[in-house]
Every structure is written in C-alpha cells, then in structure tokens.
C-alpha positions as CSV (number, residue, x, y, z in Angstrom):
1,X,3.5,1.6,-22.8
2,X,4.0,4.0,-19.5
3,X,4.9,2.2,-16.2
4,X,2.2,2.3,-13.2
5,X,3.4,3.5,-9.9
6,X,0.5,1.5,-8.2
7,X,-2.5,-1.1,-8.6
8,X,-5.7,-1.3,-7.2
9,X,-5.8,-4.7,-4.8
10,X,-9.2,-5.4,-3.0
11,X,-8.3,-7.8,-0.2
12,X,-10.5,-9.9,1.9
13,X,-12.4,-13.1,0.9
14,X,-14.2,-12.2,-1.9
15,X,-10.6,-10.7,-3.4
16,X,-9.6,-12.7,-6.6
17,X,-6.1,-12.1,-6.3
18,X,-3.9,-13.9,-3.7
19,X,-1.1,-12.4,-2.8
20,X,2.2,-14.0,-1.7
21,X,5.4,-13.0,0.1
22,X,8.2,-15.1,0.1
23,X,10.9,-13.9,2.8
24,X,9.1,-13.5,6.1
25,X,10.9,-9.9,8.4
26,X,12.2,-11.7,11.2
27,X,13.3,-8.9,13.8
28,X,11.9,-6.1,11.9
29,X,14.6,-6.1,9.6
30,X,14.0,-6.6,5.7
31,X,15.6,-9.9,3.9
32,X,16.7,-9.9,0.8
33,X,17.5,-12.1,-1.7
34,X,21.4,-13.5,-2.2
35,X,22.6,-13.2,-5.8
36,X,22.3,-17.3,-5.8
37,X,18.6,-16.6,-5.1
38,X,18.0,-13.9,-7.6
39,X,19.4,-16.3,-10.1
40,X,17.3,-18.7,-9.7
41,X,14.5,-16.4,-9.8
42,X,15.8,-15.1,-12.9
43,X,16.4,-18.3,-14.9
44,X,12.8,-19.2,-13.7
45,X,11.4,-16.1,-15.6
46,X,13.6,-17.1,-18.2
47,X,12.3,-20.1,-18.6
48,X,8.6,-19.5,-18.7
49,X,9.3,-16.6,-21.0
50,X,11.0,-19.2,-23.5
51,X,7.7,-21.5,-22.5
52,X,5.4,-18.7,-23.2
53,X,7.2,-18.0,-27.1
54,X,6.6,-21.5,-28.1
55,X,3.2,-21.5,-27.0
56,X,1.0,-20.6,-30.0
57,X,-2.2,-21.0,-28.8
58,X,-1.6,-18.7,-26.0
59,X,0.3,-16.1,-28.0
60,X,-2.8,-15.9,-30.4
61,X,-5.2,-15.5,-26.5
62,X,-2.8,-12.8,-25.8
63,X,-2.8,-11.0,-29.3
64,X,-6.8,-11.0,-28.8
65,X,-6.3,-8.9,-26.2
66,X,-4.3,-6.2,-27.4
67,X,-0.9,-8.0,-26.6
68,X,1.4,-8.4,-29.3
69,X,4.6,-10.4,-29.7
70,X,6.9,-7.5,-29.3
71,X,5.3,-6.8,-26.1
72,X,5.6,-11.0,-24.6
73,X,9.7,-9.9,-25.6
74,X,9.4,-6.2,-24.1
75,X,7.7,-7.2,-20.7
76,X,9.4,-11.1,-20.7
77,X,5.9,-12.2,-20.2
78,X,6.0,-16.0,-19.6
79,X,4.1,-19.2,-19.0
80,X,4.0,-21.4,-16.6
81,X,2.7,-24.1,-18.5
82,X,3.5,-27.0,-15.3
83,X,6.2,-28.3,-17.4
84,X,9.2,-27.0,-14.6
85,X,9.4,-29.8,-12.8
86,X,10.8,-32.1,-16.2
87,X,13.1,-29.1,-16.6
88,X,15.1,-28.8,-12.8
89,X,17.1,-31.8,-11.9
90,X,16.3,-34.2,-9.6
91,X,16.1,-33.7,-6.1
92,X,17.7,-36.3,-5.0
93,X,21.0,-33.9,-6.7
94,X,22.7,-31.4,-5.0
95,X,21.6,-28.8,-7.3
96,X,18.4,-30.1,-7.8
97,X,17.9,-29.8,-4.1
98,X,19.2,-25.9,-3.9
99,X,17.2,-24.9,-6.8
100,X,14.1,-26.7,-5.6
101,X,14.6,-25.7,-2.0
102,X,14.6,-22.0,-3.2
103,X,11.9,-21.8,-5.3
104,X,9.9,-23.7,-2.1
105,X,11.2,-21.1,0.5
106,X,10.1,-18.5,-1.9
107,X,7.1,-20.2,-2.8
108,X,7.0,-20.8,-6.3
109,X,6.7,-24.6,-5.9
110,X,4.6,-26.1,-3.2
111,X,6.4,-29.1,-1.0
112,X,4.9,-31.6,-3.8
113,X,6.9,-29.9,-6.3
114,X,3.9,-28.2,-8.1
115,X,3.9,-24.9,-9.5
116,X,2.3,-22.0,-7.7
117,X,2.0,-19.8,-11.1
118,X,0.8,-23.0,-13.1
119,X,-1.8,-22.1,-15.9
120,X,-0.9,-18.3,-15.8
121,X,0.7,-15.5,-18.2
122,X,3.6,-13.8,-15.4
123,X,4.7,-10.5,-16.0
124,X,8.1,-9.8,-14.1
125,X,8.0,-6.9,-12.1
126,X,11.5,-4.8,-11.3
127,X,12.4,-2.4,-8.6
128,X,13.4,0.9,-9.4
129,X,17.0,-0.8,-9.7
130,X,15.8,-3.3,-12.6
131,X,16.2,-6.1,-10.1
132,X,13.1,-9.3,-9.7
133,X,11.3,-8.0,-7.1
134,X,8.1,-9.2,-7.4
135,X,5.7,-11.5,-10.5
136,X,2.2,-10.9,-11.2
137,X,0.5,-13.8,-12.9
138,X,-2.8,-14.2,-14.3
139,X,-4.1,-17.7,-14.3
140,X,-5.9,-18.5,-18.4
141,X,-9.8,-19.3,-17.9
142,X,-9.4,-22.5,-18.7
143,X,-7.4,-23.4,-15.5
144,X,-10.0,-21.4,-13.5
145,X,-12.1,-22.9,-10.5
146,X,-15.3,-21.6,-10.0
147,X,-14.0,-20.5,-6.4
148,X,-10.3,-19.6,-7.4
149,X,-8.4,-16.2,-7.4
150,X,-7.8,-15.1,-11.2
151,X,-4.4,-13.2,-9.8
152,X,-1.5,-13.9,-8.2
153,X,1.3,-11.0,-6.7
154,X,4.8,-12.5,-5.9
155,X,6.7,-10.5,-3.8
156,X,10.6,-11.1,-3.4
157,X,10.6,-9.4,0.1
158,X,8.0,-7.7,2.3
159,X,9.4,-4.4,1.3
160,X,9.4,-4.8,-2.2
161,X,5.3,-3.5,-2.7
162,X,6.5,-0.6,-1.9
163,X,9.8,-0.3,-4.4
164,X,7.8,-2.4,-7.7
165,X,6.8,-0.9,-10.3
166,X,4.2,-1.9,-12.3
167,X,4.6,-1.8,-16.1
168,X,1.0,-0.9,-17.7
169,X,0.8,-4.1,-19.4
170,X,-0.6,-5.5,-15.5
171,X,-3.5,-3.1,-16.2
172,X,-4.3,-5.0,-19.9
173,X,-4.0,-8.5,-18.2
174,X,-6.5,-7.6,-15.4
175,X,-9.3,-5.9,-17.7
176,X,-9.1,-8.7,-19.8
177,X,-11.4,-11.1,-20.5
C-alpha cells in the first residue's frame, strides 16, 4: 500500500470528522512533544494495537473490508475498546498522575478519565522522521450517534498537518461502510 501525501477534510458543521490539536502555539512558536511525552503516546498506540489483535470480532469487521491481519501489524492499527483506564495506574500515583495528565493535556482522555478515541480502529500516523505525529480514528457503527462525527484527526502539534503522512489504509477506513 502507497502512502498519501494529503486527505480530503470538509470542515464546518455538517463535517463528520472532528479534528483535534493537542499543544496549543503560544507566541507563534511550535511545541513539541518531550521524549517522556512521545512515550506515552507510543505505549498508548501500543496498547490499543495489542487491544485491537485480541479482538476477533473486530478483526473479522476489518477483514470485510479489505483489511487483512498483516495490514492491523503493518499500519499498528488499534482499538480503543474503553478498557485504558483498568490498564494506567491510579491517579492518586505519581505515575498514574503523569501519564494521565499527558494523555489529558493532549487530549486523549477527557478530565473524567474517558477515552477520546473510544469505539474506534486508530491508525498511527508518522512524520516524515517516523515519529507519532498525529492518529486518525474511525469510530465502529455501532458506537455511532445519530448526530456524531464518524472521524477523528489527532494532531501531536499544530505543525504536524503539514509534516503527516498519511498511509493509504486512511483512504480504506473512510470509504468504508
């Protein structure tokens, strides 16, 4: 599968796909994030990649479509399956607070301690370095609301739509059905 250089994104209110930055510019200069951060971000996708393997039922949605087991391993696809919160420790911890505090600044988890990406397939998406710079997620239709997006685009930094690349595996997930 070829990579894609861009994606189509209708914004506006009838958009389904809700977009999200996590660092905000503050003086016109670009944040990044701190090897701590990307770690977290990677163990994340780690885990919902490991989530996504053990899910059957969803591997069988996804080979309906045209995506096939070697491609969940190729593209780390993962799940987000709401199960995160049983697998970061407390946050009453130290580390439990760090890793929970990232995640929220970012905004994968929501001050409750939900899941942003809950009910979707993520596909990680790299900069032309290989680094996390942004996830799209597709939410399954059975945790669609009549009035909810069907997408979601995680961006690491504001600068990082301009450095992603998309992998052509985004394209399947958004034709689907």
């Amino acid at each position: 599968m070829n990579q894609l250089n861009t994606i189509t994104i209708n914004v506006g209110a009838m958009s389904n796909m809700r977009i999200i930055v996590s660092c905000v510019d503050y003086n016109h200069e670009v944040l990044s994030l701190s090897d701590f951060q990307e770690q977290v971000v990677e163990q994340l996708l780690d885990y919902y990649h490991t989530r996504l393997l053990q899910n059957l039922s969803v591997l069988r949605t996804l080979s309906s479509i045209g995506i096939s087991r070697a491609n969940v391993k190729q593209y780390r696809l993962g799940l987000c399956d709401r199960t995160l919160n049983l697998h970061i420790a407390d946050a009453r911890t130290y580390n439990g607070a760090c890793v929970r505090g990232i995640l929220e600044v970012h905004g994968l988890i929501r001050p409750s301690g939900h899941e942003e990406l809950r009910g979707c397939v993520v596909v990680p998406l790299t900069d032309e370095n290989g680094l996390v710079a942004g996830i799209f997620a597709k939410r399954l239709s059975q945790y669609v609301r009549q009035s909810g997006r069907r997408f979601t685009l995680w961006l690491a930094t504001q600068n990082a739509i301009n450095t992603v690349v998309f992998p052509d595996i985004v394209e399947v997930l958004r034709h689907a059905k």
